[in-house]
C-alpha positions as CSV (number, residue, x, y, z in Angstrom):
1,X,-38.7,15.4,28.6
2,X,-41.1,18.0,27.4
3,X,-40.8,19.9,30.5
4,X,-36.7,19.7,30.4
5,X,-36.5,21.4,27.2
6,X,-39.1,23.9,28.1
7,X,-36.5,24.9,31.3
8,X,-33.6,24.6,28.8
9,X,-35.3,27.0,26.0
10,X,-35.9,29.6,29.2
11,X,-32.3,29.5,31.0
12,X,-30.9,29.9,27.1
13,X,-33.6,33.6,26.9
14,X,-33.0,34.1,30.8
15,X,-29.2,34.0,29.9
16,X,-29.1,36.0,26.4
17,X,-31.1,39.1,28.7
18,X,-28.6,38.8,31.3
19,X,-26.2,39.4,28.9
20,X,-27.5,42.1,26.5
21,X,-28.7,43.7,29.7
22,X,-25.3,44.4,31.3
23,X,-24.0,45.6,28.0
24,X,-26.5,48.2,27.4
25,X,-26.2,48.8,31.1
26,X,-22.3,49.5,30.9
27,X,-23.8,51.8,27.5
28,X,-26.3,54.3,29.5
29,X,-23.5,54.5,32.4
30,X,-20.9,55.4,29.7
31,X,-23.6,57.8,27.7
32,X,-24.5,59.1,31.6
33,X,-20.6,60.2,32.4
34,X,-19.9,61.6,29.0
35,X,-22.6,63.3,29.1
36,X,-21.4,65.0,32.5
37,X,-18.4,65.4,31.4
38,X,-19.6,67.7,28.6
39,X,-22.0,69.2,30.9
40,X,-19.4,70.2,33.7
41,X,-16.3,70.3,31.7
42,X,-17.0,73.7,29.3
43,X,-13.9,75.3,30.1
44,X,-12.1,72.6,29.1
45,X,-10.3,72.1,25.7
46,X,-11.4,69.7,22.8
47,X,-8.7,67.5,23.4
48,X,-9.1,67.9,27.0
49,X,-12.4,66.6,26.4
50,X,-11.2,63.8,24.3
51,X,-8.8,62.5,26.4
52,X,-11.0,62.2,29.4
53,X,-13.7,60.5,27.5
54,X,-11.3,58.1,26.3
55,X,-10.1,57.5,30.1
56,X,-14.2,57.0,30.7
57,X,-13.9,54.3,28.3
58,X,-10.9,52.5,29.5
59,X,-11.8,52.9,32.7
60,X,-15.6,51.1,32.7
61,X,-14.0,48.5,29.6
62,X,-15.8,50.3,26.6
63,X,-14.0,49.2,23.4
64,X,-13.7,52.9,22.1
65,X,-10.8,53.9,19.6
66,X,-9.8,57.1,19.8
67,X,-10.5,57.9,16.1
68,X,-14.7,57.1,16.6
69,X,-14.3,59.9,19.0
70,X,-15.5,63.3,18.2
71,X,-15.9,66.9,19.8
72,X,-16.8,69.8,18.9
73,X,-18.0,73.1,20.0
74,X,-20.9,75.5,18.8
75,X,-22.1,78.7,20.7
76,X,-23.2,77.5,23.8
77,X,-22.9,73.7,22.9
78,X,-20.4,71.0,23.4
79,X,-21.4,68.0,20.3
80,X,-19.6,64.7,21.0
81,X,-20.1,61.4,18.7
82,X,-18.7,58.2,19.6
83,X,-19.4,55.0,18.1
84,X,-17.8,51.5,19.3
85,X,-18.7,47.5,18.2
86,X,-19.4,45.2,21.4
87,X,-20.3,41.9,21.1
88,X,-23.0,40.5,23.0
89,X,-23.0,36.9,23.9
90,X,-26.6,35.1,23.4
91,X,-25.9,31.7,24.3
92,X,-22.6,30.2,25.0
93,X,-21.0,30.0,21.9
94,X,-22.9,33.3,20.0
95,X,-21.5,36.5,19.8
96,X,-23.6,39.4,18.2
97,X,-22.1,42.2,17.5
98,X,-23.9,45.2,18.0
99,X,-22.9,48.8,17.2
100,X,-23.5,51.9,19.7
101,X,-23.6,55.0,19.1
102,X,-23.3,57.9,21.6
103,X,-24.5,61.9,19.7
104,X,-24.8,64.0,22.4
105,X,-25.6,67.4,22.0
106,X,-25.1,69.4,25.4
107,X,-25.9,73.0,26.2
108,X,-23.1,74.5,28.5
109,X,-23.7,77.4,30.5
110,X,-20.9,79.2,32.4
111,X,-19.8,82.9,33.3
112,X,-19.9,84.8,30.4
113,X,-22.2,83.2,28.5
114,X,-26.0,84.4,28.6
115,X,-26.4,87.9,27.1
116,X,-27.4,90.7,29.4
117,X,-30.5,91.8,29.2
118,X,-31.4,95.7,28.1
């Protein structure tokens, strides 16, 4: 009996990690193509930018609202915050909900934009 509830206790953790794991694995991939998106996409417009990081999240399921999504530009640098709620299940009947946050502060380099040297 010991030993059943001992398996039970470690298929409940084994289960929760599996879980939490995939979400915050879905998270980095999200972070990763945003961030390559800000990276790459310099020439675009802020609500270019915007829209395409809102078809990112539709497209890998990332419960993002358009309003928690921000751009904007500096010399040189693309800033974009992003913030979404997605609940992690723990054991069967637990959700958590657990906030991310993307800030992502990107330094874009393109024709025109390092000064010549004298």
């Amino acid at each position: 009996m010991k030993t059943l509830l001992k398996l039970a206790v470690a298929a409940l953790v084994i289960y929760a990690c599996w879980q939490a794991g995939s979400v915050y694995l879905r998270y980095y991939q999200f972070k990763d193509e945003v961030q390559q998106t800000a990276l790459f996409g310099a020439a675009k417009s802020d609500s270019e930018l915007h829209k395409v990081i809102m078809d990112i999240a539709n497209r890998m399921q990332v419960p993002l609202a358009p309003e928690n999504v921000s751009v904007r530009r500096g010399e040189n640098h693309v800033m974009i915050d992003a913030a979404y709620t997605e609940k992690i299940q723990l054991v069967p009947t637990y959700y958590y909900p657990y906030e991310f946050k993307v800030n992502l502060d990107v330094l874009t380099m393109g024709p025109g934009s390092i000064a010549p040297i004298r």
